[in-house]
C-alpha positions as YAML, in Angstrom:
chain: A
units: angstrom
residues:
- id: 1
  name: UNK
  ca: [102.45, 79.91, 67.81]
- id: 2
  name: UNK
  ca: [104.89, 78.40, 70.09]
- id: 3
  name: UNK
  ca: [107.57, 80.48, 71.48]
- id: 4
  name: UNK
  ca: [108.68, 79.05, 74.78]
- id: 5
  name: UNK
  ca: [106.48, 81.16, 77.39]
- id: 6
  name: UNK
  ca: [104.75, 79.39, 80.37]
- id: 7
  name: UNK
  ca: [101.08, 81.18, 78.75]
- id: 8
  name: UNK
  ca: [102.20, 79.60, 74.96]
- id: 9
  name: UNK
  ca: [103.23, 75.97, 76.06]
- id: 10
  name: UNK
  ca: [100.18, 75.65, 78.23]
- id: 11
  name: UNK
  ca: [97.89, 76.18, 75.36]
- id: 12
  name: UNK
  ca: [99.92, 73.75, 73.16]
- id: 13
  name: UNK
  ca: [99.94, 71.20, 75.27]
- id: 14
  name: UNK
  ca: [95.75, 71.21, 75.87]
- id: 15
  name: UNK
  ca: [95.63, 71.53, 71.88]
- id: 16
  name: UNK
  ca: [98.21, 68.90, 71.30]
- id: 17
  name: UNK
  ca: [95.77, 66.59, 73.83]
- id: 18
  name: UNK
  ca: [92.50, 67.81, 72.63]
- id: 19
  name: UNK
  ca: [93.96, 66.78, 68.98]
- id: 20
  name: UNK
  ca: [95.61, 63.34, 70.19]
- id: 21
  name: UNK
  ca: [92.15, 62.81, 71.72]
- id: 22
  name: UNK
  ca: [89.81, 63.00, 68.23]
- id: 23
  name: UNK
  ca: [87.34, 65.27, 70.54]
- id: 24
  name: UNK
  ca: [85.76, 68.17, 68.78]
- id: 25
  name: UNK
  ca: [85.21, 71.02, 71.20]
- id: 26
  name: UNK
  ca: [81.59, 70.31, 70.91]
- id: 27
  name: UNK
  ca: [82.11, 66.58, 72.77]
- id: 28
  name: UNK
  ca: [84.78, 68.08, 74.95]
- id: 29
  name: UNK
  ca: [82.51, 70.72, 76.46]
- id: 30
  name: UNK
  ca: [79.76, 68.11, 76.92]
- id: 31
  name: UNK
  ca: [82.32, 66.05, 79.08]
- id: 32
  name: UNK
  ca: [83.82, 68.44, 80.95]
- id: 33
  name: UNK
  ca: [81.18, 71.10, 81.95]
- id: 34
  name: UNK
  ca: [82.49, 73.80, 80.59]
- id: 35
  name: UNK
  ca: [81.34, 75.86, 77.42]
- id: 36
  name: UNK
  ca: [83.04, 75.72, 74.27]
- id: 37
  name: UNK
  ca: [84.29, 79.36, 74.35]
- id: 38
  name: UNK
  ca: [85.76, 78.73, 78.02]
- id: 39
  name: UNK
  ca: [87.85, 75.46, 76.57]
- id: 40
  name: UNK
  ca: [88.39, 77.40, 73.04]
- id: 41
  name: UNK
  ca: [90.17, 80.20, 75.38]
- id: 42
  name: UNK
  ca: [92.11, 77.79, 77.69]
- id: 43
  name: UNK
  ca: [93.74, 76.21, 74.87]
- id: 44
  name: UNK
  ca: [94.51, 79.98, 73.07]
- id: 45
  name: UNK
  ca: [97.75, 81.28, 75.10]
- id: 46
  name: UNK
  ca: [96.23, 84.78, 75.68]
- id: 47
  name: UNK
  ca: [95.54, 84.29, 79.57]
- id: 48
  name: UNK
  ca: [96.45, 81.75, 82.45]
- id: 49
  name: UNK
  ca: [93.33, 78.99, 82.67]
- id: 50
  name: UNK
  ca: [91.94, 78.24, 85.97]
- id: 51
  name: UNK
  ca: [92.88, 75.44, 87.55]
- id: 52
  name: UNK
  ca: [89.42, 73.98, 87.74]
- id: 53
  name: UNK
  ca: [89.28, 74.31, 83.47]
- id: 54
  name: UNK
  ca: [92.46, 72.85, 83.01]
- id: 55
  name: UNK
  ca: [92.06, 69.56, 85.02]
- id: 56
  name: UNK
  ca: [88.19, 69.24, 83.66]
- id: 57
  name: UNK
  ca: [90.17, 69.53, 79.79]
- id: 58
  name: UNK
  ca: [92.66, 66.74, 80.58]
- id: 59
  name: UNK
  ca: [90.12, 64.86, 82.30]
- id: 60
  name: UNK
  ca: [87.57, 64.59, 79.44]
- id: 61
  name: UNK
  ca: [90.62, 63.88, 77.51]
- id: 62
  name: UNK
  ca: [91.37, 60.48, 79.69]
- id: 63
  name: UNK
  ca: [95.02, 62.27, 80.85]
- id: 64
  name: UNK
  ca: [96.32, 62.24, 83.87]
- id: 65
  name: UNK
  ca: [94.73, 64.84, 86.37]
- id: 66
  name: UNK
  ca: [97.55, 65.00, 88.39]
- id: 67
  name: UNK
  ca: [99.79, 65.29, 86.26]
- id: 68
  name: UNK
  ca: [97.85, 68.62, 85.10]
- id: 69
  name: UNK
  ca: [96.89, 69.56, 88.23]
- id: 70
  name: UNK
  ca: [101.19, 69.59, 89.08]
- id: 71
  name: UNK
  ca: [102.38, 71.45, 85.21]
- id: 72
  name: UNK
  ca: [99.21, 73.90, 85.90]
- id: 73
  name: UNK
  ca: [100.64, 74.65, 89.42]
- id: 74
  name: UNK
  ca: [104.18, 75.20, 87.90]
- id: 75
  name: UNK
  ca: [103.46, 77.20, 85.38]
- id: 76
  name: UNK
  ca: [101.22, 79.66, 87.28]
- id: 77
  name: UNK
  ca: [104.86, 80.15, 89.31]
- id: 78
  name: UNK
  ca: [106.41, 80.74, 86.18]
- id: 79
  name: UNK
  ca: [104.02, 83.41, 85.60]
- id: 80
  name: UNK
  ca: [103.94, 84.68, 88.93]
- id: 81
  name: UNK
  ca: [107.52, 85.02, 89.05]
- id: 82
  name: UNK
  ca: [107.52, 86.87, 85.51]
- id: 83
  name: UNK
  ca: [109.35, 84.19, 84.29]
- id: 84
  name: UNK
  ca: [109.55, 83.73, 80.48]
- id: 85
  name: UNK
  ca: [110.60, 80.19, 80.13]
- id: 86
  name: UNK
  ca: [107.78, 77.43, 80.76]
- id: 87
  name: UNK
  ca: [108.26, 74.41, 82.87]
- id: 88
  name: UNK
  ca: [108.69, 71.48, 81.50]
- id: 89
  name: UNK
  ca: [105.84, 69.09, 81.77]
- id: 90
  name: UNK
  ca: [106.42, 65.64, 83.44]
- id: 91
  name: UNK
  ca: [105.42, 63.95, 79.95]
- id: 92
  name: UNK
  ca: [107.93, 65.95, 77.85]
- id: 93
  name: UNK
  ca: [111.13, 65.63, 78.98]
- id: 94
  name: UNK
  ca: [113.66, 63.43, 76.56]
- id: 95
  name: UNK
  ca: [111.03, 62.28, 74.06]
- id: 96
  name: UNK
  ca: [110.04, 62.25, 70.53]
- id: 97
  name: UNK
  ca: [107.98, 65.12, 68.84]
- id: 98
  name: UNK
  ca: [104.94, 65.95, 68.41]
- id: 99
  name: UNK
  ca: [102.21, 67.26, 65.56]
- id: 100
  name: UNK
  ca: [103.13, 70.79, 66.26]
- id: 101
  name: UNK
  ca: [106.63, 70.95, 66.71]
- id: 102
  name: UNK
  ca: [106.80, 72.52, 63.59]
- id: 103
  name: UNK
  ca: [105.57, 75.93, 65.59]
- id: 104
  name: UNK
  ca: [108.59, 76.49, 67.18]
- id: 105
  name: UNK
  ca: [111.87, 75.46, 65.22]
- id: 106
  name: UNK
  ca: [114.27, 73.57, 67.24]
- id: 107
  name: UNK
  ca: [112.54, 73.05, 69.91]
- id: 108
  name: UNK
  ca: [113.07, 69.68, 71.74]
- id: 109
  name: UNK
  ca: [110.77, 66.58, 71.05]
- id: 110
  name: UNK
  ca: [108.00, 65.94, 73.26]
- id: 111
  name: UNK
  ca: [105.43, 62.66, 73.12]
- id: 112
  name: UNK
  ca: [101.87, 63.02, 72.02]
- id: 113
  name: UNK
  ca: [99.69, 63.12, 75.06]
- id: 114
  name: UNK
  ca: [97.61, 59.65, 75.64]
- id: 115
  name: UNK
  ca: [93.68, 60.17, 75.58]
- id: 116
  name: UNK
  ca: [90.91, 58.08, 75.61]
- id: 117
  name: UNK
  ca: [90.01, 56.00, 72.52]
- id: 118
  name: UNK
  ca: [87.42, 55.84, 70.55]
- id: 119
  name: UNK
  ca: [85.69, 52.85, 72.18]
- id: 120
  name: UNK
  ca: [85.82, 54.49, 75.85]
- id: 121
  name: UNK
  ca: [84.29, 57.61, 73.67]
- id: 122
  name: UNK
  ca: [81.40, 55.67, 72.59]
- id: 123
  name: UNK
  ca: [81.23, 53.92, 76.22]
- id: 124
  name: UNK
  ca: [81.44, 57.52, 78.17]
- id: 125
  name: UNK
  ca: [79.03, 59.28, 76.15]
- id: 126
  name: UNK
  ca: [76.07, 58.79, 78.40]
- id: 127
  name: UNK
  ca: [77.81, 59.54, 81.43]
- id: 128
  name: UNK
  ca: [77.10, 63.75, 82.04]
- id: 129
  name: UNK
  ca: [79.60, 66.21, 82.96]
- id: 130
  name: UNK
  ca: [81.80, 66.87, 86.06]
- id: 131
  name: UNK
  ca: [80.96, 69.99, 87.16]
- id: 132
  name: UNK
  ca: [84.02, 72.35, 87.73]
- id: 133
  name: UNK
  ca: [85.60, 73.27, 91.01]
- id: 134
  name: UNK
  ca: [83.42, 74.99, 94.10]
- id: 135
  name: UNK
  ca: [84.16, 78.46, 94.44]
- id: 136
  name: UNK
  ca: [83.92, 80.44, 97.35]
- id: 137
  name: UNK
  ca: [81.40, 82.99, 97.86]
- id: 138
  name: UNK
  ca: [83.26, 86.23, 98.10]
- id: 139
  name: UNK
  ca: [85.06, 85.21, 94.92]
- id: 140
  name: UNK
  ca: [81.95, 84.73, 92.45]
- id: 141
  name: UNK
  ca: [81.43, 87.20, 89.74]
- id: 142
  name: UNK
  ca: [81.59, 86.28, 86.18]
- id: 143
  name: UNK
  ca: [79.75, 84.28, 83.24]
- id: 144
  name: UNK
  ca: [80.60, 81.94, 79.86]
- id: 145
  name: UNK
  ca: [78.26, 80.07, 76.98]
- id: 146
  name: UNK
  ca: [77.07, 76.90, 75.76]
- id: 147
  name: UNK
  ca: [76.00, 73.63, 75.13]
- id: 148
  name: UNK
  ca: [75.82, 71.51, 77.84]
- id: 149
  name: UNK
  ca: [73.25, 69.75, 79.46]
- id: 150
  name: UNK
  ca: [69.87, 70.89, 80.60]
- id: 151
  name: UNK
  ca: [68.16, 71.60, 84.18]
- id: 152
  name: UNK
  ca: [66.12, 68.34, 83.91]
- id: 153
  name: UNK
  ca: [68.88, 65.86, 84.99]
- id: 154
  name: UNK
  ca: [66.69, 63.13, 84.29]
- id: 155
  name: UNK
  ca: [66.78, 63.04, 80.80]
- id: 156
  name: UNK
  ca: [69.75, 61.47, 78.69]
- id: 157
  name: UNK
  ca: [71.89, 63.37, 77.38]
- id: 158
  name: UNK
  ca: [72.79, 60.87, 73.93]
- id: 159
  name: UNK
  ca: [71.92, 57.75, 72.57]
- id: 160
  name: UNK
  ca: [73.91, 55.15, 71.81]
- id: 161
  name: UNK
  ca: [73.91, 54.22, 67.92]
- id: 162
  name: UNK
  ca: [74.81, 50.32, 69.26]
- id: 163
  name: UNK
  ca: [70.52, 50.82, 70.57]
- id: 164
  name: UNK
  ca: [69.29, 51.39, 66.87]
- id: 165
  name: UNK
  ca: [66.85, 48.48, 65.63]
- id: 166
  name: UNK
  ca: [67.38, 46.64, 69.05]
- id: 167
  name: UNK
  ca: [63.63, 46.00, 69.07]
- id: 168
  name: UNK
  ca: [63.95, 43.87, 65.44]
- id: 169
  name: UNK
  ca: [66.64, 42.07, 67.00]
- id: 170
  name: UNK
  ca: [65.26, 40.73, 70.18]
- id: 171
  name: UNK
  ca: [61.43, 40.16, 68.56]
- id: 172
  name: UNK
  ca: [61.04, 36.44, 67.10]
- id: 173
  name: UNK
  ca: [61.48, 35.04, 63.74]
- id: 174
  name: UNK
  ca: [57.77, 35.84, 62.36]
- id: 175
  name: UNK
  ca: [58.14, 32.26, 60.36]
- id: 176
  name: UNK
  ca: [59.05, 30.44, 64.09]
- id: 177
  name: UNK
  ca: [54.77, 32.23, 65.17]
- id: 178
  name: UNK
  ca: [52.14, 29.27, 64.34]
- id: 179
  name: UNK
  ca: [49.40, 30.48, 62.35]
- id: 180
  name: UNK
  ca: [46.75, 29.90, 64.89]
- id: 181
  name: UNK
  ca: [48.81, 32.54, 67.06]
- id: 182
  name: UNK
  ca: [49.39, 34.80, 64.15]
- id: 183
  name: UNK
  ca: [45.10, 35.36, 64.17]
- id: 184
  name: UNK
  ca: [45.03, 35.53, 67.93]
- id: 185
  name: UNK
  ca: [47.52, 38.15, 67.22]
- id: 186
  name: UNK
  ca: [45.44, 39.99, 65.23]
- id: 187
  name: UNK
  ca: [42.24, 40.30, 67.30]
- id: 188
  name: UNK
  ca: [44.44, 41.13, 70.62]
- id: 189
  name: UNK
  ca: [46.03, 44.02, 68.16]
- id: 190
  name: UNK
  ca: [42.63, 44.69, 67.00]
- id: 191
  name: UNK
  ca: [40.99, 45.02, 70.17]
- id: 192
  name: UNK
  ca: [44.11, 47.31, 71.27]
- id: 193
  name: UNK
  ca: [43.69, 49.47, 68.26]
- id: 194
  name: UNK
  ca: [40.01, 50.15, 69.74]
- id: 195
  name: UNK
  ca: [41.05, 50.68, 73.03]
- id: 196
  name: UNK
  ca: [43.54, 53.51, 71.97]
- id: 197
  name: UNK
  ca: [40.78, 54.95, 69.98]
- id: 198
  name: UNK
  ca: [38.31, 55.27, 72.82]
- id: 199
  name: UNK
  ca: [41.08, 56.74, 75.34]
- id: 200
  name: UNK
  ca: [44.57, 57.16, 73.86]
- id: 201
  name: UNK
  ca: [43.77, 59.68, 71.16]
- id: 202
  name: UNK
  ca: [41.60, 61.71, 73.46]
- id: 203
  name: UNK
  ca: [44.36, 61.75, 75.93]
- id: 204
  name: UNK
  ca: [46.49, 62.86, 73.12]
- id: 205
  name: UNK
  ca: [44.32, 65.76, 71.73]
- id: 206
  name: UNK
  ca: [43.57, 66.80, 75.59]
- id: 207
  name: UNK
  ca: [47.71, 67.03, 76.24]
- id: 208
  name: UNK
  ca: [47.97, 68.82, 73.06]
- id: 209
  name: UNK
  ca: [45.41, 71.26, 73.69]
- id: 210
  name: UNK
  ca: [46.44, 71.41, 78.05]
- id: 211
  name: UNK
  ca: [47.62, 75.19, 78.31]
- id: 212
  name: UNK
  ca: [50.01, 73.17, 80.88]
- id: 213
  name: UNK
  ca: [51.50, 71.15, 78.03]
- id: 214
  name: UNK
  ca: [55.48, 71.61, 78.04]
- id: 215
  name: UNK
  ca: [56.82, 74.79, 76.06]
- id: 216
  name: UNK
  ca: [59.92, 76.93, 75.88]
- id: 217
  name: UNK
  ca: [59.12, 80.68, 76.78]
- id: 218
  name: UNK
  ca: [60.94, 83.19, 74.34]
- id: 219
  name: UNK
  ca: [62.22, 85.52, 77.47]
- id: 220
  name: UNK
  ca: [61.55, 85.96, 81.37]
- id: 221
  name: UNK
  ca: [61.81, 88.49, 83.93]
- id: 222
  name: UNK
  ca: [63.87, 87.49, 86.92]
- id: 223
  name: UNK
  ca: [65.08, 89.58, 89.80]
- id: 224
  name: UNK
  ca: [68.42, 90.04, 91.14]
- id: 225
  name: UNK
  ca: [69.44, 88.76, 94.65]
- id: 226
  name: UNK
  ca: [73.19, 89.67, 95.21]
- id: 227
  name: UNK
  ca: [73.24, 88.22, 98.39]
- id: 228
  name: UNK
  ca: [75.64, 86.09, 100.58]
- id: 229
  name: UNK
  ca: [74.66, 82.98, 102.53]
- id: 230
  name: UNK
  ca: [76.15, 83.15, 106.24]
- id: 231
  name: UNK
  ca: [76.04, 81.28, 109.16]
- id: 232
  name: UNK
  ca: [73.14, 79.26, 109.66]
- id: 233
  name: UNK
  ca: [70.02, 81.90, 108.92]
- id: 234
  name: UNK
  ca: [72.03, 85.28, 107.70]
- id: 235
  name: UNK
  ca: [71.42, 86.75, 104.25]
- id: 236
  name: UNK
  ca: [73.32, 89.83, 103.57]
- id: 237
  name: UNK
  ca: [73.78, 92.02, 100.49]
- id: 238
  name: UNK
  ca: [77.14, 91.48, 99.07]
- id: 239
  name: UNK
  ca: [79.52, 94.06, 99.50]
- id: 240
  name: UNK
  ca: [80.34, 94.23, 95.69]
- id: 241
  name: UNK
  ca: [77.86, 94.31, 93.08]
- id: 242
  name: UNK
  ca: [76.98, 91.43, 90.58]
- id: 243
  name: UNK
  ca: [77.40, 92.08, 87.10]
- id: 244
  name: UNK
  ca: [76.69, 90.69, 83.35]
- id: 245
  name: UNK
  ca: [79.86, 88.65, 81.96]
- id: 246
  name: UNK
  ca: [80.73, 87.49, 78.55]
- id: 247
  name: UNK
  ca: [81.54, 84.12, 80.18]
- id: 248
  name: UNK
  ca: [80.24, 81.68, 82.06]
- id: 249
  name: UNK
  ca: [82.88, 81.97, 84.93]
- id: 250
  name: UNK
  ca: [83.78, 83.98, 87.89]
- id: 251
  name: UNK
  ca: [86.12, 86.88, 88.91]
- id: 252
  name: UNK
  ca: [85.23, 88.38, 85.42]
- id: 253
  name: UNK
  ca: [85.97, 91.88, 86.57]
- id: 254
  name: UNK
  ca: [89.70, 90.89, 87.13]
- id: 255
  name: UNK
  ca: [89.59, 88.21, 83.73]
- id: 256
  name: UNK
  ca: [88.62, 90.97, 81.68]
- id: 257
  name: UNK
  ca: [85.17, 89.53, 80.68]
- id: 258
  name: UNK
  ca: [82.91, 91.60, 82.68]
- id: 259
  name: UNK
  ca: [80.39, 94.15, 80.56]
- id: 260
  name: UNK
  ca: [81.47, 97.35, 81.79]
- id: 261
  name: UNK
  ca: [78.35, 99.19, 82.90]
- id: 262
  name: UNK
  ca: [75.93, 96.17, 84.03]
- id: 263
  name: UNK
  ca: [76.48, 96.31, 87.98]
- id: 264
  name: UNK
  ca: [73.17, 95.78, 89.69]
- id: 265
  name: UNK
  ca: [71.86, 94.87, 93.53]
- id: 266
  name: UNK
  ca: [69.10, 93.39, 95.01]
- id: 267
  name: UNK
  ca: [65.63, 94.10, 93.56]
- id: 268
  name: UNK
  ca: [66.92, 95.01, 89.83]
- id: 269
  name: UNK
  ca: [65.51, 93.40, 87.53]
- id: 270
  name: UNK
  ca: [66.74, 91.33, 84.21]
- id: 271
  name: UNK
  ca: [65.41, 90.19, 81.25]
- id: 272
  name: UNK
  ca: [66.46, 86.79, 80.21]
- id: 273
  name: UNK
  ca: [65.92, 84.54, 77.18]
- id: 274
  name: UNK
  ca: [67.32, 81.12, 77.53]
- id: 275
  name: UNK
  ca: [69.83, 79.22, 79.63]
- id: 276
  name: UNK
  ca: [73.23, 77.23, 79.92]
- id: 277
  name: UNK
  ca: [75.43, 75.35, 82.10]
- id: 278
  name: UNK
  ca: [79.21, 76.85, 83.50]
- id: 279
  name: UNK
  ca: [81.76, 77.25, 86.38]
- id: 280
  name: UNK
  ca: [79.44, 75.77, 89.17]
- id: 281
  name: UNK
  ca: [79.20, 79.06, 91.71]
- id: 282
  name: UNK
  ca: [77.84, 79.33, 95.59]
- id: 283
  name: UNK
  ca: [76.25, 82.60, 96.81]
- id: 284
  name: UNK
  ca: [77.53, 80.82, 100.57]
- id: 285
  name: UNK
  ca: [80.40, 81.67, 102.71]
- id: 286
  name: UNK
  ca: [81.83, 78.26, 103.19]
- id: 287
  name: UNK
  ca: [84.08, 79.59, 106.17]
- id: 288
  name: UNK
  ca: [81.04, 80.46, 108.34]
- id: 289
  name: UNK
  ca: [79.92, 78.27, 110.97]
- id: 290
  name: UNK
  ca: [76.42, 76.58, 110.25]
- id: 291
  name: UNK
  ca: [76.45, 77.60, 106.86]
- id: 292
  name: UNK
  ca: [75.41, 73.89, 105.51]
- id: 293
  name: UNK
  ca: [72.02, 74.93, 107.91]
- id: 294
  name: UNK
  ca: [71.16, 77.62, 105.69]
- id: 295
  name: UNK
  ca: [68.19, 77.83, 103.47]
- id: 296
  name: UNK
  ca: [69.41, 80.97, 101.73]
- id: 297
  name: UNK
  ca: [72.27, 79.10, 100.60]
- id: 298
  name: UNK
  ca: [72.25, 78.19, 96.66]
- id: 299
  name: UNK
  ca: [74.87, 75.98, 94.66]
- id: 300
  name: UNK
  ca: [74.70, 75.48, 90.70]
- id: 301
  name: UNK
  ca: [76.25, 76.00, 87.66]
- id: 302
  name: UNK
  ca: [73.13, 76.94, 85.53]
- id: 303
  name: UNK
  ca: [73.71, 80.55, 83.88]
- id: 304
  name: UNK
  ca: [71.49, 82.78, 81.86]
- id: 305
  name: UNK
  ca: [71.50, 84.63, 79.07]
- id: 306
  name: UNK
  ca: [70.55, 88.28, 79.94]
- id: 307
  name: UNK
  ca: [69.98, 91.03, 77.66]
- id: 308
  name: UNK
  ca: [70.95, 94.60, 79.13]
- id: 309
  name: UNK
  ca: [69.12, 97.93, 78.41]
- id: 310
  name: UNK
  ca: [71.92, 99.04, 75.64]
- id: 311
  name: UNK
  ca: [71.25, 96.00, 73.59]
- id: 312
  name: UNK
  ca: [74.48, 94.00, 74.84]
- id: 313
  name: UNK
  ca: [73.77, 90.53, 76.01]
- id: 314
  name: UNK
  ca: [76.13, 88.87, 78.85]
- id: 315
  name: UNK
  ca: [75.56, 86.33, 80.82]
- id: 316
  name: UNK
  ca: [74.39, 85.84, 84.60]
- id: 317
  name: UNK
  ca: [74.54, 83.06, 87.47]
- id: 318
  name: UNK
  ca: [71.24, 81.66, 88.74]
- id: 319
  name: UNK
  ca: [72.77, 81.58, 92.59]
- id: 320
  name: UNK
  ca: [72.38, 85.38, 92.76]
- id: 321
  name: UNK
  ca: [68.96, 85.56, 91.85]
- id: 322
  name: UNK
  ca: [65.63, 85.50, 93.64]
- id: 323
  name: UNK
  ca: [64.35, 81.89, 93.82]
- id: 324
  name: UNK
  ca: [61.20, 82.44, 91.86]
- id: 325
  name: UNK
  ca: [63.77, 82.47, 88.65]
- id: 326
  name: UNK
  ca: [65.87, 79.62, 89.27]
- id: 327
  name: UNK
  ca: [65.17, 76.35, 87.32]
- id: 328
  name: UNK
  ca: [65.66, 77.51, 83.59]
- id: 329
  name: UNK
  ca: [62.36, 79.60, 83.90]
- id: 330
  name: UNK
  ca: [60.72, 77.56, 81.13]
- id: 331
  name: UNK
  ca: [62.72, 78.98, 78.58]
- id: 332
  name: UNK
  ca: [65.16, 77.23, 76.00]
- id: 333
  name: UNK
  ca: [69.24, 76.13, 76.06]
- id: 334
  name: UNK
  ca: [71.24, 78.48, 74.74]
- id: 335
  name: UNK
  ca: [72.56, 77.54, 71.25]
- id: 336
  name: UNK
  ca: [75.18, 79.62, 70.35]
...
């Protein structure tokens, strides 16, 4: 419900664009990085957004990032300032309504946000997600779900419905094949059938009996590393501990989505049972001299899905972690 706050017309302005865009929150979370929950919350009105959420919404949206990056900027003043009338954004000012003007009567008309169309969709739906803003190290804590794409960067992400029966289409007409090449055909496909026979299909059965053969483990044990990267060779336990988080995104213990009880340091030890993508964290301090030099320095957005000794479940960065349980740890993306 709209009712004039800075908080209020935020949200209805990311809804208004997510809705003028077609995107379900599925699609947008596969363009922008971030999990559905994190982009489900931005858009609610209960809490300010980062910055880095905001402009990764409007860009997977095709607005203006600028434009976003300036009304975000104003209306964390607002906030600031305890101010309970919201900016006006640069597209809103003297224009017609919108779908939801209905939520606040009277209010003045403002245009429906431009987003991409459904052509660029189809076109940009190969291309994987920006990850979000850098943040610096003393300022990581925090987690958030879902389904974006996996630790092997290598493999595409969708398929393009355009690709379907592509192979039918390029072949040759079978009436423009003589019939002389038609039996030639025949004995080469012949020959090849033998040929798999006598190697491909023992290949086959020896890859699907390999104990090395790719599989998803159902949990793994990883151990914590709440350490800081500094300088060019210094690794130092942080001076605060790291935590589990209902979110994939930092400063959770100020953002309310920290699970009270879950601190750990160095050497504890988690049990984890798949994996997901979120804000992109550093365990480095960026400010310290030769700190590109160091080793001990880690950068990624991959997250996992921890279960804590009370039953809850929260979520935890890889970055503070020892390195034999980065990578996904041969276990599955999180679904849900």
């Amino acid at each position: 419900m709209r009712d004039g706050t800075p908080l209020r017309e935020l949200a209805f302005w990311l809804r208004d664009l997510r809705t003028g865009s077609g995107l379900t929150y599925a699609r947008l979370a596969a363009r922008s990085g971030y999990s559905v929950s994190t982009l489900q919350e931005a858009a609610a009105g209960r809490r300010l957004p980062t910055l880095a959420v905001t402009v990764a919404f409007a860009r997977a949206c095709g607005a203006d990032q600028a434009a976003w990056h300036g009304y975000w900027t104003q209306v964390r003043r607002a906030v600031d300032s305890g101010s309970p009338v919201a900016p006006v954004p640069p597209w809103g000012a003297g224009t017609a309504g919108t779908r939801e003007e209905t939520e606040r009567p009277g209010s003045p008309g403002i245009p429906e946000q431009p987003c991409v169309t459904r052509e660029l969709e189809a076109s940009q739906e190969s291309r994987g997600p920006d990850p979000g803003e850098l943040v610096g190290a003393r300022e990581l804590r925090g987690p958030g779900p879902d389904e974006l794409p996996g630790p092997d960067a290598s493999r595409p992400t969708s398929h393009h419905p355009a690709t379907a029966g592509a192979v039918d289409e390029l072949g040759p007409p079978q009436s423009a094949v003589p019939p002389r090449s038609k039996a030639r055909t025949v004995r080469i496909a012949a020959a090849s059938g033998l040929l798999l026979m006598a190697v491909g299909v023992p290949g086959g059965l020896w890859l699907a009996l390999s104990p090395d053969r790719p599989a998803h483990r159902d949990f793994a044990s990883v151990v914590v590393q709440n350490k800081v990267a500094i300088g060019p060779t210094a690794l130092v336990e942080d001076k605060t501990p790291a935590y589990l988080s209902s979110e994939t995104i930092s400063h959770c213990a100020a953002r309310g989505c920290k699970l009270v009880g879950t601190e750990m340091w160095s050497g504890a030890k988690l049990v984890v049972f798949c994996w997901t993508r979120g804000e992109k964290l550093t365990n480095e301090d960026i400010t310290s001299a030769g700190i590109t030099s160091n080793k001990g320095g880690v950068t990624s957005d991959l997250w996992y899905r921890a279960k804590w000794k009370d039953g809850r479940s929260g979520y935890f960065p890889e970055v503070y972690l020892a390195p034999a349980g980065r990578g996904g740890s041969g276990l599955a993306h999180c679904t849900g």
